[in-house]
C-alpha positions as CSV (number, residue, x, y, z in Angstrom):
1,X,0.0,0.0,0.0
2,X,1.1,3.5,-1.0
3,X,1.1,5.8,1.7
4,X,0.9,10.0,0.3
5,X,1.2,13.1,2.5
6,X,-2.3,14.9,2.3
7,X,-1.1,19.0,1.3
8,X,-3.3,22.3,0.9
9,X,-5.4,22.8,-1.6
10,X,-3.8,26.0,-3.9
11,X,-5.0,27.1,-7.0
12,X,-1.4,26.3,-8.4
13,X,-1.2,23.2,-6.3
14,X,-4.1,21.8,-8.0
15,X,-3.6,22.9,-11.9
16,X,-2.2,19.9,-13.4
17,X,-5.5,18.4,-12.5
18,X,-8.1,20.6,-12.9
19,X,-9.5,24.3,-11.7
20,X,-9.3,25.4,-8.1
21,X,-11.1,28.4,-6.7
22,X,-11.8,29.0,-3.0
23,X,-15.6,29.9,-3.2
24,X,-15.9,31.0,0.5
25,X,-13.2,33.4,0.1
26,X,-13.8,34.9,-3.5
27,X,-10.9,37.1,-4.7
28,X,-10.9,39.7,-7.8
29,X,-13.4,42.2,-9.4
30,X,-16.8,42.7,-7.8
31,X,-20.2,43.5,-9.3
32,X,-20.8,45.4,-6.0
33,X,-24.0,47.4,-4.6
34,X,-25.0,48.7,-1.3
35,X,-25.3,45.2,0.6
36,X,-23.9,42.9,-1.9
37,X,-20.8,41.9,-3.7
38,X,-20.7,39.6,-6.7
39,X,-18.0,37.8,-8.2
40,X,-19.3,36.3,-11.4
41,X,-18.1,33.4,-13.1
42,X,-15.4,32.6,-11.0
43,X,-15.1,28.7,-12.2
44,X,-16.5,27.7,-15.7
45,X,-17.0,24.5,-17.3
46,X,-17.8,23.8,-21.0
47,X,-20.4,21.0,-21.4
48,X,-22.5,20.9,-25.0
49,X,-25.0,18.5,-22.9
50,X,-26.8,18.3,-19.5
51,X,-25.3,18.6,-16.2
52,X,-25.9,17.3,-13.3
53,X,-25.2,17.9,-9.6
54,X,-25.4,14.8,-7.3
55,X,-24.9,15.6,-3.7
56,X,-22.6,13.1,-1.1
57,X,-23.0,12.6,2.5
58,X,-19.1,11.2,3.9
59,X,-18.2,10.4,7.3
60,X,-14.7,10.5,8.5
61,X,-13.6,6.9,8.4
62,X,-11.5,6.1,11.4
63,X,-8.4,4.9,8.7
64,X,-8.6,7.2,5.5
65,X,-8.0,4.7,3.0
66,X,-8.2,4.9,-1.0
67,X,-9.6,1.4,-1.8
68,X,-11.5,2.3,-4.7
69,X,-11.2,4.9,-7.4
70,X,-12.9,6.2,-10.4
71,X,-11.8,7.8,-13.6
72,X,-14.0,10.4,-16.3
73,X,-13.2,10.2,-20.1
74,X,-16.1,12.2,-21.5
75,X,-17.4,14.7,-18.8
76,X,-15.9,17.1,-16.4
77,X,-16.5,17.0,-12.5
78,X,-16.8,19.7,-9.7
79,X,-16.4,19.0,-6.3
80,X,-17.7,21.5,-3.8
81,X,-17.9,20.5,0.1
82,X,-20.4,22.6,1.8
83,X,-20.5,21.8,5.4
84,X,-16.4,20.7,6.1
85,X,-13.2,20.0,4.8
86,X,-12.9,16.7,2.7
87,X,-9.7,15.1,1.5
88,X,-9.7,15.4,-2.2
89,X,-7.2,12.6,-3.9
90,X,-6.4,13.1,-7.8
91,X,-4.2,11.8,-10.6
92,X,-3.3,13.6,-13.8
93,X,-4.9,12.8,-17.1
94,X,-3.6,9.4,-18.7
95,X,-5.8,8.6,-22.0
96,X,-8.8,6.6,-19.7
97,X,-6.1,4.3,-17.4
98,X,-6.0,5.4,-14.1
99,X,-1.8,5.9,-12.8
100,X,-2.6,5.2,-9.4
101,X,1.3,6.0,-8.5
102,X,1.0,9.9,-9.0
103,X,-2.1,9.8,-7.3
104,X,-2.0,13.7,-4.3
105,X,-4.2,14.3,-1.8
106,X,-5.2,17.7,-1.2
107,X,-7.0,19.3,2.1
């Protein structure tokens, strides 16, 4: 079993896998008005069919263990934890086969 070292999440940590934008703290111009400020389009994604948001409920295990993964060819995916921190684990693009060696965990 591989063991990896769990790091923060940074926009520059993350961008050989994807896009990272810290939602609760938004960052940059501002549509502002008296009570509101409003950052638009902060993280896109290009989709010419239907998307769909499925919500997960995750307990903390008592061992965090990776015993099964999953990998997207044809779609995009956005992960966006609500209530806490979750430990998100990636691996680069690699043509549909999963390289489970160069796998990083982010917090």
């Amino acid at each position: 079993m591989k063991t990896i070292k769990v790091q923060p999440l940074t926009k520059e940590a993350f961008a050989p896998y994807g896009e990272y934008y810290a939602m609760t703290e938004p960052t940059g111009h501002a549509l502002c008005g008296e009570i509101h400020q409003f950052f638009p389009d902060r993280v896109t994604a290009y989709q010419g069919h239907q998307v769909a948001f499925s919500p997960i409920k995750v307990k903390k295990p008592a061992e965090m263990k990776v015993t099964q993964i999953e990998y997207h060819t044809t779609t995009c995916e956005a992960i966006m934890p609500l209530t806490d921190d979750m430990i998100l684990h990636v691996a680069q693009p690699s043509a549909g086969t999963p390289i489970t060696d160069q796998t990083k965990a982010f917090l």
